[in-house]
N, C-alpha and C positions, 0 to 999 in steps of 0.2 A: 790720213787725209792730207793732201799734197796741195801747196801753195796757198796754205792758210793765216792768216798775221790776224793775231787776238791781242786787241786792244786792252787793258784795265785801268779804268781814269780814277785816278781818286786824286782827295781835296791837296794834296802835297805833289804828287810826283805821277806821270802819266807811264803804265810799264809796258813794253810790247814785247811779243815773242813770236817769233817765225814757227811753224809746224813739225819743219824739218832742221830747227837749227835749236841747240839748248841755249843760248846767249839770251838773255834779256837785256834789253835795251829801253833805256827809259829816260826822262827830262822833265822838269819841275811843270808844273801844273800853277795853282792859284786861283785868288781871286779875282785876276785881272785877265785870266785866260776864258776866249770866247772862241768857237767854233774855225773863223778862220786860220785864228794863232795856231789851234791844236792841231789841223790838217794841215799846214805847212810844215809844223815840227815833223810829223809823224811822215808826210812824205820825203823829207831833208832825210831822215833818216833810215829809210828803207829801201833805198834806190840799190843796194846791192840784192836784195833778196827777190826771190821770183815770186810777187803776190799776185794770187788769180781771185781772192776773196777776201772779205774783213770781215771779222766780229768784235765789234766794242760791248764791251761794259761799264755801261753807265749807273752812275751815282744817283738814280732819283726811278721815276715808275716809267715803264713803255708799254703803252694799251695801240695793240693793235699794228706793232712793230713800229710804232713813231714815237718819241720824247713827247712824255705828257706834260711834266711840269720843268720849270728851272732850275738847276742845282743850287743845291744851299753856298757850296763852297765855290763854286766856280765864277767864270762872267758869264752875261747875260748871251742870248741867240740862238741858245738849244734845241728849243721848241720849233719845229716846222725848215730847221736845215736838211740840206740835200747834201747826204755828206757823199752817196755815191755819184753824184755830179762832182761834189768837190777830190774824191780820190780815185775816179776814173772806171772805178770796180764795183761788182756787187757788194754791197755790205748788209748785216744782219746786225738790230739792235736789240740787248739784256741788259736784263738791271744788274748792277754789276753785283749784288749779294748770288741773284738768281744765275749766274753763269759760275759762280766757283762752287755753289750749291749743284748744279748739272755735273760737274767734275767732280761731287766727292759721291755721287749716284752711286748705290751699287740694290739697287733693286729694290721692288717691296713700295711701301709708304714712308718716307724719310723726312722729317723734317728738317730744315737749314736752322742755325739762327747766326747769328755773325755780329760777336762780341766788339766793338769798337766805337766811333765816336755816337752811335746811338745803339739801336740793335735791328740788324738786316736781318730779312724772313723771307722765308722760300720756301715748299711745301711741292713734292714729288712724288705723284702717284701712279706705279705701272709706268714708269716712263713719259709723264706728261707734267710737265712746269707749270706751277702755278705762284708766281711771285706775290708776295702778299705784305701788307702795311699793317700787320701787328706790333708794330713797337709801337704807334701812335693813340691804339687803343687804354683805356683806362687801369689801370692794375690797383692804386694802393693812394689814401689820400689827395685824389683830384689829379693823378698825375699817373703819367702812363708808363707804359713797359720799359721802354726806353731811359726815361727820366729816372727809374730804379736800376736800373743794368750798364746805362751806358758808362760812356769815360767821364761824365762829371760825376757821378753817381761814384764810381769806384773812386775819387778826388774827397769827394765830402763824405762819403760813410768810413772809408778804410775799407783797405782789405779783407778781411776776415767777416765783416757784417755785409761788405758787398757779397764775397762769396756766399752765404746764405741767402741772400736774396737771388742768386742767378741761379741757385741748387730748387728753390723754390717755383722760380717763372719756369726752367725748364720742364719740373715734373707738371708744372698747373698747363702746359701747353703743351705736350707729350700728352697727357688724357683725352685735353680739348682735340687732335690731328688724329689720335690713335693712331700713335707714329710707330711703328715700328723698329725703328731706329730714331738718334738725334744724331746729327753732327754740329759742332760747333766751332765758330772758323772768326775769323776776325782779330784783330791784334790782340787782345785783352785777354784769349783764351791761353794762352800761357802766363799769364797770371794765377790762375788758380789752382791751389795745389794738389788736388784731385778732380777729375771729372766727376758729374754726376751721373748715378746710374742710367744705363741703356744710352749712352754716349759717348762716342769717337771723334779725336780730336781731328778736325779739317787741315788743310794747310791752301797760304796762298797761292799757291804755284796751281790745285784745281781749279782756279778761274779758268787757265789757258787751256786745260783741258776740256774746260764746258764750252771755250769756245770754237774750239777746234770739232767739239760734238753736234754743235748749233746746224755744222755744213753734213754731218754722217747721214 
């Protein structure tokens, strides 16, 4: 796919990758970062590449190809910007779990989950994205999926008892999706010293391939 530039925002550093070029280029992110900041940075620095399209992946849900909610980690004005007014080109918006989840596809029913500061969920059937809010759901003493798995989770239990709770939620959500595969992707998944079964580890570099798949 030719003259594609895939966006990945997350809460620290915002990463871009041209289609046709291996370079990543990227610039800090934040809590003080809103919508106009980021399309300035992001066209500063792309003025060498030939972009005929965008796909970003965002940090929170998109129902219906629009920003439904505000990022936890960023600034405010997500919701209801025009970012293809503001970058001149067509753009397509993902959640940013559900676009490296599209990149680590390799057929069948797959479930995503994406190890890091909570737990991202994506859920692919035959080729059709279905981004999903299961880490918010309830797992274990009043408190959800996420709250056991994420990166405070692996801070207050330790390692070792964190990894049995992730060997856990995988197989209890692998029955629930009747996945046929898991991949697991997200900073935290090199943390743990074995996979669990009927699971392949992700990497980050598929987001840009999910979004580069977004325009196929």
């Amino acid at each position: 796919m030719k003259g594609v530039l895939v966006i990945d925002i997350g809460g620290t550093n915002v990463k871009m990758k041209h289609s046709e070029a291996d370079e990543i280029r990227k610039f800090p992110s934040g809590a003080e970062m809103g919508p106009p900041e980021f399309t300035r940075q992001v066209l500063e620095q792309i003025g060498d590449w030939n972009v005929e399209k965008v796909s970003v992946g965002y940090p929170g849900p998109i129902v219906n190809g629009r920003i439904h909610l505000e990022p936890a980690n960023l600034g405010r004005g997500w919701v209801g910007f025009d970012f293809r007014k503001a970058m001149g080109r067509p753009v397509k918006l993902i959640n940013d779990a559900a676009m490296q989840a599209l990149g680590s596809y390799q057929g069948g029913r797959m479930l995503f989950l994406g190890l890091g500061t909570g737990l991202g969920t994506t859920f692919i059937v035959d080729g059709v994205v279905a981004p999903l809010e299961v880490g918010h759901l309830p797992y274990r003493k009043k408190q959800s999926f996420e709250q056991w798995v994420g990166n405070a989770a692996l801070q207050k239990l330790g390692k070792k008892r964190w990894q049995k709770v992730v060997f856990d939620v995988v197989h209890r959500l692998r029955d629930a999706f009747i996945a046929d595969y898991v991949v697991l992707g997200g900073g935290n998944v090199k943390k743990l010293d074995e996979l669990p079964p009927g699971c392949r580890q992700g990497d980050n570099r598929n987001a840009f391939v999910g979004g580069e798949r977004l325009w196929a």
